[in-house]
TORVEXKE-308115 format. One record per residue (C-alpha): x, y, z; chain; residue number from 1. Coordinates in pm, whole numbers, plus 50000, padded with zeros to 5 digits. Each point is the difference from the previous one (the first is absolute). Layout:
<pts>
<pt u="X" v="Y" w="Z" mol="A" seq="NUM"/>
...
</pts>
This chain:
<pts>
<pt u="35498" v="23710" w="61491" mol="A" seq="1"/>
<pt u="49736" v="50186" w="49776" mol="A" seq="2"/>
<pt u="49705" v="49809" w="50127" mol="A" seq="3"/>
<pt u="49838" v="50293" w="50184" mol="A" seq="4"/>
<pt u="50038" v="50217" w="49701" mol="A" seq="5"/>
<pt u="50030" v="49753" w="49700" mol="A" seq="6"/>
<pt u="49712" v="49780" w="50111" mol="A" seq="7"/>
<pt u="49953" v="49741" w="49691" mol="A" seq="8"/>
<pt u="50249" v="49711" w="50023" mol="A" seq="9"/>
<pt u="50040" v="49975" w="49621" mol="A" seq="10"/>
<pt u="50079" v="50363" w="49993" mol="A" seq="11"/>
<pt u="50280" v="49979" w="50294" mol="A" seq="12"/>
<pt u="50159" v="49691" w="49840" mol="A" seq="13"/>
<pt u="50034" v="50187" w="49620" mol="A" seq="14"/>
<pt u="50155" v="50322" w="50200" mol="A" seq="15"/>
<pt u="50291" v="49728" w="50171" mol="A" seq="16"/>
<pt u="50050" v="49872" w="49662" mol="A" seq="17"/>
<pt u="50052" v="50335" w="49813" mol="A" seq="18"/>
<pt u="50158" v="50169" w="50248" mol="A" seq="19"/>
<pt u="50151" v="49816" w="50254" mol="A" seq="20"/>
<pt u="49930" v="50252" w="50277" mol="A" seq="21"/>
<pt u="49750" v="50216" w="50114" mol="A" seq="22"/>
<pt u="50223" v="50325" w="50045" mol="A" seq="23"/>
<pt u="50082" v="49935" w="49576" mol="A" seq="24"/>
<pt u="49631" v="50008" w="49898" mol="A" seq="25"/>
<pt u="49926" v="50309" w="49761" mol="A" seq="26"/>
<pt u="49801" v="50251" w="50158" mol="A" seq="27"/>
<pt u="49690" v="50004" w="49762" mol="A" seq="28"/>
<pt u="49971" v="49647" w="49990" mol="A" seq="29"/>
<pt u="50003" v="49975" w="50401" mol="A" seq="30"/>
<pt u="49745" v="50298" w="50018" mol="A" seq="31"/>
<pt u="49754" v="49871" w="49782" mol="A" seq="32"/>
<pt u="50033" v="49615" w="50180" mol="A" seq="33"/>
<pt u="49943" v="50201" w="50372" mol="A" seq="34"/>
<pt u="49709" v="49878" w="50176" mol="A" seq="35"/>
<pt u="49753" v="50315" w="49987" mol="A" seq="36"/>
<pt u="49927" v="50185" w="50292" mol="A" seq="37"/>
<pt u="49641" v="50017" w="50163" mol="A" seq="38"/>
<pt u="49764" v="50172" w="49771" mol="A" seq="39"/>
<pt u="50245" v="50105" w="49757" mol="A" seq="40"/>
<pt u="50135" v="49888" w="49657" mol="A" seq="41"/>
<pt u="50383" v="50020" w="50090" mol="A" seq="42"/>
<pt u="50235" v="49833" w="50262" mol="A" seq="43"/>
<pt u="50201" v="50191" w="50275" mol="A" seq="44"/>
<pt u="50305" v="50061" w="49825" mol="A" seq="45"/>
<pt u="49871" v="50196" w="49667" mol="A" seq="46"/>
<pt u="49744" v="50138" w="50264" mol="A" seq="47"/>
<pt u="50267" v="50172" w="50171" mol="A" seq="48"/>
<pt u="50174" v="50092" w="49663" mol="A" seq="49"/>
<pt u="49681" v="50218" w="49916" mol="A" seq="50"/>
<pt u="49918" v="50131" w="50329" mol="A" seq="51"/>
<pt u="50311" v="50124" w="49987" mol="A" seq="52"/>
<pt u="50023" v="50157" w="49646" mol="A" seq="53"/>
<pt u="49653" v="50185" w="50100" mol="A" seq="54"/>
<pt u="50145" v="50078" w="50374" mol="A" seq="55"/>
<pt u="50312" v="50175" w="49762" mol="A" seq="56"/>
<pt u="49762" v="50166" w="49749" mol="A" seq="57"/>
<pt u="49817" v="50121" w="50256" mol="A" seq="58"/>
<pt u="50270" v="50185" w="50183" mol="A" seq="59"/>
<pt u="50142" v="50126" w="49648" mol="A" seq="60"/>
<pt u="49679" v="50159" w="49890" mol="A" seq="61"/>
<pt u="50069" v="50382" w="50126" mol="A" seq="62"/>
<pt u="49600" v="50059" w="49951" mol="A" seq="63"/>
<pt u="49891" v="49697" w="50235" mol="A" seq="64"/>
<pt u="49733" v="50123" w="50180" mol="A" seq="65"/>
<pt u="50142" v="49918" w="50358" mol="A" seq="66"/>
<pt u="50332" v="50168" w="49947" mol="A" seq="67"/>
<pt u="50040" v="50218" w="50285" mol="A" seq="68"/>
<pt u="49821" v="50385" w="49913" mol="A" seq="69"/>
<pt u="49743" v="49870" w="49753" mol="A" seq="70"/>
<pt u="49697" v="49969" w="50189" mol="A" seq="71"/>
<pt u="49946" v="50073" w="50396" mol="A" seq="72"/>
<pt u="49995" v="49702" w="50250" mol="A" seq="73"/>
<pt u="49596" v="50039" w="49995" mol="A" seq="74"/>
<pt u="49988" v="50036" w="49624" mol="A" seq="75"/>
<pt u="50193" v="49638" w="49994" mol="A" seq="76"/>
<pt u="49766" v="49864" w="50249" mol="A" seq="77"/>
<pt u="49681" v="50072" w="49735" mol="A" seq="78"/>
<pt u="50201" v="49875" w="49705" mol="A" seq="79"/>
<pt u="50094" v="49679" w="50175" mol="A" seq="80"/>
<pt u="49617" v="49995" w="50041" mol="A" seq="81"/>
<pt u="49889" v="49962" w="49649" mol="A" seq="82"/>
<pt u="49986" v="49650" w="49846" mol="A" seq="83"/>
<pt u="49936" v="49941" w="49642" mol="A" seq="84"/>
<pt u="49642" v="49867" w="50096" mol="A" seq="85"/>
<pt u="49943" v="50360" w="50083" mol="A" seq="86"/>
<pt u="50109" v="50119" w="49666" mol="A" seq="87"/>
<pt u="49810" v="49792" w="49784" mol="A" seq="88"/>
<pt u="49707" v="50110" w="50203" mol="A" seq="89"/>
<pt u="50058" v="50337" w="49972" mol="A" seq="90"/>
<pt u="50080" v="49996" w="49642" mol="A" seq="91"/>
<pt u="49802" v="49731" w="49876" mol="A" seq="92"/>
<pt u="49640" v="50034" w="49830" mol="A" seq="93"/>
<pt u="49719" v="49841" w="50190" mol="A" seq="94"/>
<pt u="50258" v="49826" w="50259" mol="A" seq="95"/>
<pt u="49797" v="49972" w="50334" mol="A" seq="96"/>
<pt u="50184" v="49634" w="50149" mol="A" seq="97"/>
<pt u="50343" v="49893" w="50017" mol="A" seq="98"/>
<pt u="50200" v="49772" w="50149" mol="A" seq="99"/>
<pt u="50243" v="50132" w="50226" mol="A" seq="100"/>
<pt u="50318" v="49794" w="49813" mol="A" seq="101"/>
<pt u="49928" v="50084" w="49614" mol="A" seq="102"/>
<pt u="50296" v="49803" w="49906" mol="A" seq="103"/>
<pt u="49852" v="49660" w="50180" mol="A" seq="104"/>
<pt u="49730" v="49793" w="49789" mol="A" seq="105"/>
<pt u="49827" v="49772" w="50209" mol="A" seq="106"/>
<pt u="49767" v="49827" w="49752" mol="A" seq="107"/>
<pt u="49598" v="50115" w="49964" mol="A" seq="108"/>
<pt u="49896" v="50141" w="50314" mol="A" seq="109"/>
<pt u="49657" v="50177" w="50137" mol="A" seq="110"/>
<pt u="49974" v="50356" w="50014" mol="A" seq="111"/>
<pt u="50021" v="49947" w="50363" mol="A" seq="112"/>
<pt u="50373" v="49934" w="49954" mol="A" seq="113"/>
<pt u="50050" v="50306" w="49859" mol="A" seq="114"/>
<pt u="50044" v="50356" w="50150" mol="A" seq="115"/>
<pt u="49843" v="50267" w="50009" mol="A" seq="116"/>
<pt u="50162" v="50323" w="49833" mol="A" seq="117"/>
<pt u="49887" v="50270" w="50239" mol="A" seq="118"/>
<pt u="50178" v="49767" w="50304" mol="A" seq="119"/>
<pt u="50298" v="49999" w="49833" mol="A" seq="120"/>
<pt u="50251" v="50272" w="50149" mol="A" seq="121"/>
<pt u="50087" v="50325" w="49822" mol="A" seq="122"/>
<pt u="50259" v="50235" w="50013" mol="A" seq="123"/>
<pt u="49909" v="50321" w="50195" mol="A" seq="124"/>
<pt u="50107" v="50297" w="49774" mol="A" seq="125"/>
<pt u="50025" v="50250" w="50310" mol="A" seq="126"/>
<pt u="50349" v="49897" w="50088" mol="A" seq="127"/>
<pt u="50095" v="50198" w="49656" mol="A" seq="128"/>
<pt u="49774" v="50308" w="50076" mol="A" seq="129"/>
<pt u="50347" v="50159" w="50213" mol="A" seq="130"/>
<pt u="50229" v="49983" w="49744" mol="A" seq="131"/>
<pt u="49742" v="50134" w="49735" mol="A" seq="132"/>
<pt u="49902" v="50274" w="50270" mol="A" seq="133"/>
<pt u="50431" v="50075" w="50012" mol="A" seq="134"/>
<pt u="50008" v="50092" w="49652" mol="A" seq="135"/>
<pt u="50019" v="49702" w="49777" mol="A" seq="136"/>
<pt u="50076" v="50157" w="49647" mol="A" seq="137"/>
<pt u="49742" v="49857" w="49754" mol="A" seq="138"/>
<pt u="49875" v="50141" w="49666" mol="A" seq="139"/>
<pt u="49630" v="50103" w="49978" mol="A" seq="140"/>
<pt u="49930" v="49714" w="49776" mol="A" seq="141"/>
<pt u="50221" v="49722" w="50237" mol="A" seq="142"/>
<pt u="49719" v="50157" w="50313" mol="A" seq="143"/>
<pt u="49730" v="49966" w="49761" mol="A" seq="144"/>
<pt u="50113" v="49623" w="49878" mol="A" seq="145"/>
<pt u="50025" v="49921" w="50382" mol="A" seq="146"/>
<pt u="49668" v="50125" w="50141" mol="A" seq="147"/>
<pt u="49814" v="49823" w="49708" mol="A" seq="148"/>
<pt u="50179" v="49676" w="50093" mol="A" seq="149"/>
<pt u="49892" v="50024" w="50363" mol="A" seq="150"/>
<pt u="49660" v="50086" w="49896" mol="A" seq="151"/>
<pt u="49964" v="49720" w="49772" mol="A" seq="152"/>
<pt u="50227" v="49757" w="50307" mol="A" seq="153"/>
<pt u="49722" v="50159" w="50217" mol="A" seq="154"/>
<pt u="49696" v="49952" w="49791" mol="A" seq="155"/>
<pt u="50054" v="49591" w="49988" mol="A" seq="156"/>
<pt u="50086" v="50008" w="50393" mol="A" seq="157"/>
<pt u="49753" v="50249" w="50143" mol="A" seq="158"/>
<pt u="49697" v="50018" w="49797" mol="A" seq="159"/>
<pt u="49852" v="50214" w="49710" mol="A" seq="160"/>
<pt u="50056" v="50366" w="50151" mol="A" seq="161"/>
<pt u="50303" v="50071" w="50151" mol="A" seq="162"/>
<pt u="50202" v="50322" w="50109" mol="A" seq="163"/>
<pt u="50362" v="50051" w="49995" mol="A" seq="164"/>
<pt u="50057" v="50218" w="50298" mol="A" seq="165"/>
<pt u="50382" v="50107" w="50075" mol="A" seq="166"/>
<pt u="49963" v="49764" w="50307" mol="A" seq="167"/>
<pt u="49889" v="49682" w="49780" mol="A" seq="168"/>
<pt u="49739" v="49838" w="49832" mol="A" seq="169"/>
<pt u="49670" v="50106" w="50137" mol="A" seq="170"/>
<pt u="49660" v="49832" w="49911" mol="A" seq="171"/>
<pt u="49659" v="50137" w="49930" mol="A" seq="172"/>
<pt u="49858" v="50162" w="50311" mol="A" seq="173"/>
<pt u="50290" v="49999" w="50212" mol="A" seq="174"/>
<pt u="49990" v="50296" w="50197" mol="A" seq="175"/>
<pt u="50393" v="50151" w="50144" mol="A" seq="176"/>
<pt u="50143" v="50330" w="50128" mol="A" seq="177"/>
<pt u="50370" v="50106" w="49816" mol="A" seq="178"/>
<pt u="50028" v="50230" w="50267" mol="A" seq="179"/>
<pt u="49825" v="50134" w="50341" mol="A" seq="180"/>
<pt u="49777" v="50272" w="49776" mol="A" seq="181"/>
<pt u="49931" v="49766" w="49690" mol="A" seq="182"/>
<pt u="49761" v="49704" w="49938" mol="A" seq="183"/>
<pt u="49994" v="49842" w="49694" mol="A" seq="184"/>
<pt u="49780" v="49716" w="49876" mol="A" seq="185"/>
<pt u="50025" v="49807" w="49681" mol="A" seq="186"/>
<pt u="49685" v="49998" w="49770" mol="A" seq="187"/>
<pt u="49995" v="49747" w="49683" mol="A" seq="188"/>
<pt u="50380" v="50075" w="49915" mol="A" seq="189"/>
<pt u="50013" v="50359" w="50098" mol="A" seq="190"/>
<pt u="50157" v="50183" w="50307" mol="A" seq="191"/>
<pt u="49753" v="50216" w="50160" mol="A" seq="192"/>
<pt u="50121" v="50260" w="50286" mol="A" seq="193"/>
<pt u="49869" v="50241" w="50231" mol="A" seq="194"/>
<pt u="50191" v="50209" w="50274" mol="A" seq="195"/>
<pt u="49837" v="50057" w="50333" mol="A" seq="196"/>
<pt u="49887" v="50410" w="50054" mol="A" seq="197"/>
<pt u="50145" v="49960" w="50365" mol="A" seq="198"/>
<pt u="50277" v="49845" w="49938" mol="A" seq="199"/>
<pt u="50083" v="50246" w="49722" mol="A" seq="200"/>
<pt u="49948" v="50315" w="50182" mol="A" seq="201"/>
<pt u="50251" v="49854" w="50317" mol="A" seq="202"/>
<pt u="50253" v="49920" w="49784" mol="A" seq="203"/>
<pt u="50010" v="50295" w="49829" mol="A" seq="204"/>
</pts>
């Protein structure tokens, strides 16, 4: 009986009549006649056909980014972070509310409904600063393309004046120490140092 999946009589009674039984039906034809699943635009069985194309593309693709010895267990923790409401906030011009689900429309809604960019999580760029610090070969200009990105990334999350320190993004007037002799503040986009006398003089 196709009830549960076939649910319009009419429908049933043409499939007996063409086919006879339901194990002769042609594939497409019983796909496209599948009651569809919750929220989606397909039934179960061609549901499971593409999962399981994607599942099989997925462990094909040599470059997928969770293959083991692409990024550290951390570094896969702060991708899995990132949602595409996050990108089109970060790369967007004069974004400042999103929903959190960009792909569900809900109708007109107040602003109210919609969330705020800066609450929105972000990746934290530290858990690369390791590998970078081990000797990651990059060209002058592929450092220079990649500090101007974070700048800009930075400038739309932080503020006007920022300062990329080799421990992160820092933002105007944040005050740190790189080491025990060392504090180092950052002024309207510039790094600005000074090394304690003492300190100097013991550890030399």
């Amino acid at each position: 009986d196709l009830a549960d999946d076939v649910p319009d009589n009419n429908v049933r009674a043409k499939l007996k009549e063409l086919y006879g039984h339901p194990g002769n039906i042609d594939l497409w034809v019983g796909l496209i006649l599948e009651r569809r699943l919750a929220g989606a635009l397909v039934g179960p069985t061609i549901g499971c056909i593409l999962g399981d194309q994607f599942r099989r593309l997925r462990t094909g693709d040599r470059f997928w980014y969770e293959n083991e010895g692409v990024f550290t267990p951390l570094q896969l923790q702060q991708i899995r972070k990132t949602t595409l409401a996050a990108v089109l906030c970060n790369s967007g011009d004069h974004i400042d509310r999103i929903q959190r689900d960009v792909f569900e429309y809900r109708g007109d809604r107040s602003i109210k409904f919609y969330e705020e960019c800066e609450l929105i999580p972000q990746i934290n760029l530290n858990v690369w600063q390791s590998c970078c610090e081990k000797g990651c070969a990059f060209s002058s200009s592929a450092e220079e393309s990649i500090i101007q990105n974070r700048k800009r990334r930075a400038h739309k999350i932080y503020g006007k004046y920022t300062c990329n320190a080799s421990d992160g993004i820092k933002r105007n007037g944040d005050v740190w120490k790189p080491d025990q002799c060392t504090t180092c503040e950052c002024k309207i986009d510039q790094i600005w140092c000074s090394v304690e006398e003492d300190c100097r003089k013991t550890s030399t």
